[in-house]
N, C-alpha and C positions, 0 to 999 in steps of 0.2 A: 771305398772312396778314401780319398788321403785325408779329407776335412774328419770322416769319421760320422757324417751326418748322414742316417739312411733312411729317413722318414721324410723327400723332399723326393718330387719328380720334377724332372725340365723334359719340357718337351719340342722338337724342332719343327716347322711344316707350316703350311696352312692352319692356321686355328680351325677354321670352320671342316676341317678335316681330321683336325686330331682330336675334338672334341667328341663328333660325331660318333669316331671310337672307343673313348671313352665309355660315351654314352650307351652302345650296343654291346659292350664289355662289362656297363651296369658299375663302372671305376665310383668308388667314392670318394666324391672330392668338400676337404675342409674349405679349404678357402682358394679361390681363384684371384688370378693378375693375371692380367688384361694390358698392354700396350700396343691399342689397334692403327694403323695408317691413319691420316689426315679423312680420310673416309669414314672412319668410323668401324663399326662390328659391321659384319655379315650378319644376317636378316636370320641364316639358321641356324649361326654359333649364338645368336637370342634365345631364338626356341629351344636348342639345346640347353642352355642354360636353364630355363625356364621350367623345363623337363627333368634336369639332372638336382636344381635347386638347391646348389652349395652355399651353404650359411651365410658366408660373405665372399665380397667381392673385394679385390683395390681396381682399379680401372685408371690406369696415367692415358691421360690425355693431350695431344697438342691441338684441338680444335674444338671451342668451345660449342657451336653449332653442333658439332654429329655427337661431344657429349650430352647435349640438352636432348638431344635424339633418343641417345641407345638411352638414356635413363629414362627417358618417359615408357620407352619399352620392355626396360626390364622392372617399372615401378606397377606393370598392367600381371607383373609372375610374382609379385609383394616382398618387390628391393623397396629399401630406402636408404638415400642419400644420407649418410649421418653427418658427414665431415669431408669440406672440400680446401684442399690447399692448392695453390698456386705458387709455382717454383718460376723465376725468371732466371732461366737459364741461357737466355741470350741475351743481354742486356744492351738496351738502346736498340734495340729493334721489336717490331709489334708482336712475337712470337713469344707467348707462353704454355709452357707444361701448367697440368693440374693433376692432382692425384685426389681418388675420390674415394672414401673408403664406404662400401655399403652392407647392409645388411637385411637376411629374410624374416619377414613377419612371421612370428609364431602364431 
């Protein structure tokens, strides 16, 4: 890579696709990010998660409903919410990002 940095994967796709393979590949993941659609996460890049059990999470959001969602869903695989910010990045309209940064119970 020209940056020089080779301990970083970017991956393209369907999350709940490329996770999946991750996950049947047994990939070990440090820390995941997450910027899911207005929808929210897919129900079995959860349980993927949940299964693969990466230390931490970031998780940006622009819908505060499907985050209050996927976190009650990923707090039932022993995430927890540490630290939540809210970025207004559109300003003067009711649309905000949040980034959330979370982590698994030992």
């Amino acid at each position: 890579m020209r940056n020089h940095i080779d301990n970083v994967t970017f991956e393209v796709g369907k999350a709940e696709e490329v996770i999946q393979r991750w996950k049947d590949n047994e990939l070990p993941v440090d820390v995941l990010m997450v910027d899911p659609p207005r929808k929210g996460l897919d129900k079995s890049f959860i349980d993927a998660v949940g299964y693969m059990k990466p230390p931490k999470i970031v998780y940006v959001s622009c819908n505060p409903a499907t985050l209050a969602r996927d976190l009650q869903l990923l707090a039932a695989f022993g995430y927890t919410a540490k630290e939540t910010q809210p970025v207004d990045m559109f300003p003067q309209t009711q649309h905000i990002e949040s980034i959330t940064a979370l982590t698994l119970a030992k």
